[in-house]
C-alpha positions in Angstrom: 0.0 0.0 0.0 1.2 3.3 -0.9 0.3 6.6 1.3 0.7 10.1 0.1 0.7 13.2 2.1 1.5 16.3 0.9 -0.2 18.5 -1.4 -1.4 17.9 -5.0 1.8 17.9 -6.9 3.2 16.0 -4.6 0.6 13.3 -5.2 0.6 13.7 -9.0 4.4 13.1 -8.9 4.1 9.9 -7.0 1.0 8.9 -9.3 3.1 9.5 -12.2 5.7 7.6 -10.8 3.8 4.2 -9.5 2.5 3.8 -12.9 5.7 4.5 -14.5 7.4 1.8 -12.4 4.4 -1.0 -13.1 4.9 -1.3 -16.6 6.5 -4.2 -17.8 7.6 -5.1 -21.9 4.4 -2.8 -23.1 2.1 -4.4 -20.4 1.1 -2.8 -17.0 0.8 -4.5 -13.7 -2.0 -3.3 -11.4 -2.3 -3.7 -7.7 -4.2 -7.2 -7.7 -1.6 -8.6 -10.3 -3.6 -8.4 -13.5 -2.2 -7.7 -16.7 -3.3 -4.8 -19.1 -2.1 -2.7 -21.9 -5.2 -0.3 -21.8 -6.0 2.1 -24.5 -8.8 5.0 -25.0 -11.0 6.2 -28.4 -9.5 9.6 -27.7 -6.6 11.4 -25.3 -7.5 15.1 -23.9 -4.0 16.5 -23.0 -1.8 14.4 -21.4 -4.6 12.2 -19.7 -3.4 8.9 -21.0 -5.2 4.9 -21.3 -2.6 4.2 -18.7 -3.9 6.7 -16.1 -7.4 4.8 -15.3 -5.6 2.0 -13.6 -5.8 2.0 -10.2 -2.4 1.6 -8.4 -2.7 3.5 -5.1 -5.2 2.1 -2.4 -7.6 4.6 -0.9 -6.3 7.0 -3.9 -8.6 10.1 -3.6 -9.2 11.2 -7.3 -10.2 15.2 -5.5 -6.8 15.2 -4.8 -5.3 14.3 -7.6 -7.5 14.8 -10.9 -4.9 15.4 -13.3 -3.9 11.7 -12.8 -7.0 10.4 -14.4 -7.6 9.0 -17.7 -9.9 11.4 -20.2 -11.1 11.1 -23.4 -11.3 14.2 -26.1 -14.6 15.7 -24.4 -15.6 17.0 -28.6 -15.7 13.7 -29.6 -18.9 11.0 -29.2 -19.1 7.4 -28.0 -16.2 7.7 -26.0 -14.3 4.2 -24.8 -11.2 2.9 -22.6 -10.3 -0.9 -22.8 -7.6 -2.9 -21.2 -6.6 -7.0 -22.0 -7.4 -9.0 -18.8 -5.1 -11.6 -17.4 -5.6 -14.8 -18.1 -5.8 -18.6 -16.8 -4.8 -21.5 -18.0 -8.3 -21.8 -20.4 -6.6 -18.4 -21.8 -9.8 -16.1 -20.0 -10.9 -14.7 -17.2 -14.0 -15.2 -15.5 -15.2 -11.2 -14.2 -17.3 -10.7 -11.5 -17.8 -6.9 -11.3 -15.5 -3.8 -12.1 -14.7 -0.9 -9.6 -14.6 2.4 -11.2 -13.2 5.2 -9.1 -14.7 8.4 -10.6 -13.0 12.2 -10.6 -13.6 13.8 -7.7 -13.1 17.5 -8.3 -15.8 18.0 -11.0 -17.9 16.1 -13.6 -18.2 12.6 -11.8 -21.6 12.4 -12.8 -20.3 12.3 -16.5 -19.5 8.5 -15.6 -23.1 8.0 -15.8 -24.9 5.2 -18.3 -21.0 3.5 -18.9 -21.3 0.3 -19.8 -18.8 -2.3 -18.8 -18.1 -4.9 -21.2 -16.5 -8.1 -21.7 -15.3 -9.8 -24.5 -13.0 -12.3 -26.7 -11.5 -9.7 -29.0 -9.7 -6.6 -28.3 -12.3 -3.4 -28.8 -12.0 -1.2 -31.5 -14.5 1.0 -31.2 -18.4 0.8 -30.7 -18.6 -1.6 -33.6 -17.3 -4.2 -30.9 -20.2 -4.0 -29.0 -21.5 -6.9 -30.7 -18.4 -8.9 -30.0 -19.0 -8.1 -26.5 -21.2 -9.3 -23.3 -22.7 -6.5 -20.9 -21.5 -6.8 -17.5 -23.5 -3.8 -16.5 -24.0 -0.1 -15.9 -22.7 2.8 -14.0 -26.2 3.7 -12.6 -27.6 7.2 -12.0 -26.1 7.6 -8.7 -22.3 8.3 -9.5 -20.1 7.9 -6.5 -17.3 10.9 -6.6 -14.3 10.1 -6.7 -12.5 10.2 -3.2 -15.8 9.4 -1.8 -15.6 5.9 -2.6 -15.9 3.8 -6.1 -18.5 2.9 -8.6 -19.3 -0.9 -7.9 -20.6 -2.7 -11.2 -21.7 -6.7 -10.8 -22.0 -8.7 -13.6 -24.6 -11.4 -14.2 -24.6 -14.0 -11.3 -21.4 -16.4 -12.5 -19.5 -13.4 -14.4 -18.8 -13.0 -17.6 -15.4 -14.5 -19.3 -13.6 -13.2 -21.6 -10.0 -11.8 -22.2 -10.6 -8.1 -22.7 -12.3 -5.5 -20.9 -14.4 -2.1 -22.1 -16.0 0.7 -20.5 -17.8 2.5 -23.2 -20.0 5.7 -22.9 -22.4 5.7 -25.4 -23.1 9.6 -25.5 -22.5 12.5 -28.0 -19.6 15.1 -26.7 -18.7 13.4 -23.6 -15.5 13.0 -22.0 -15.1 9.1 -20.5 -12.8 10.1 -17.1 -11.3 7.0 -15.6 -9.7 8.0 -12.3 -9.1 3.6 -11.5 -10.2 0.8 -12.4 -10.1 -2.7 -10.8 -11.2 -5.9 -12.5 -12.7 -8.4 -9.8 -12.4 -12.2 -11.1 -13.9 -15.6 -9.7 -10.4 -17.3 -8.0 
């Protein structure tokens, strides 16, 4: 577990610094030892695929919101995905997906995201059909720093090797602040 006190650049700098440290040949390693390599539809700025993992327990997304992932906010139908580790059967077997929102503005934004599970890596909305509906962020978006976004899927999860979080709206930013796969052991 990391802790970080101080004041926002501070954190920022140790973000920026965990998730520099996790990646490994092109890959990233979160904190519960899954393997990713996530990617977005669109980046605004410098807020990278690679930001919505989560790598800091308790990490308060108020604090540090410049850490988050963030799609271009004038473009529509907005997506992140990430590759899932895998067993021996070569998938995983998801049970539910925590989504840590932004905390310092626009957290409701996160609303009506669906999280989705597949075979093939997503490409864009077109995969939708190539992928099974874990569920939806409802309308009661936790904040970010608050707490996280819980989404179950379907009683026995959903496998697959690839996971999506797709916002199916027109001019909408998709903010990933972290993201945490849970799978059946």
């Amino acid at each position: 577990m990391y802790t970080i006190s101080g004041g926002r650049a501070d954190a920022l700098t140790a973000v920026r610094l965990l998730k520099s440290k996790i990646k490994l040949n092109g890959m990233v390693k979160s904190n519960d030892g899954s393997s990713a390599k996530p990617r977005q539809s669109s980046t605004y700025r410098t807020h990278e695929a690679i930001n919505g993992i989560s790598t800091l327990s308790g990490y308060n997304a108020r604090r540090v919101p410049g850490a988050c992932s963030m799609t271009d906010p004038k473009r529509s139908h907005a997506w992140w995905t990430m590759g899932l580790e895998v067993d021996e059967s070569g998938t995983n077997t998801v049970t539910g997906v925590s989504i840590t929102a932004r905390g310092d503005c626009c957290w409701n934004r996160l609303q009506g995201a669906r999280v989705m599970i597949g075979d093939t890596p997503w490409t864009g909305s077109g995969s939708r059909k190539n992928f099974k509906s874990c569920g939806v962020v409802g309308k009661a978006v936790v904040r970010g720093g608050s707490g996280v976004n819980e989404v179950t899927c379907p009683a026995g999860g959903i496998t697959g090797k690839y996971l999506a979080i797709y916002l199916p709206r027109k001019r909408t930013s998709l903010m990933l602040c972290g993201v945490q796969v849970h799978s059946q052991t």
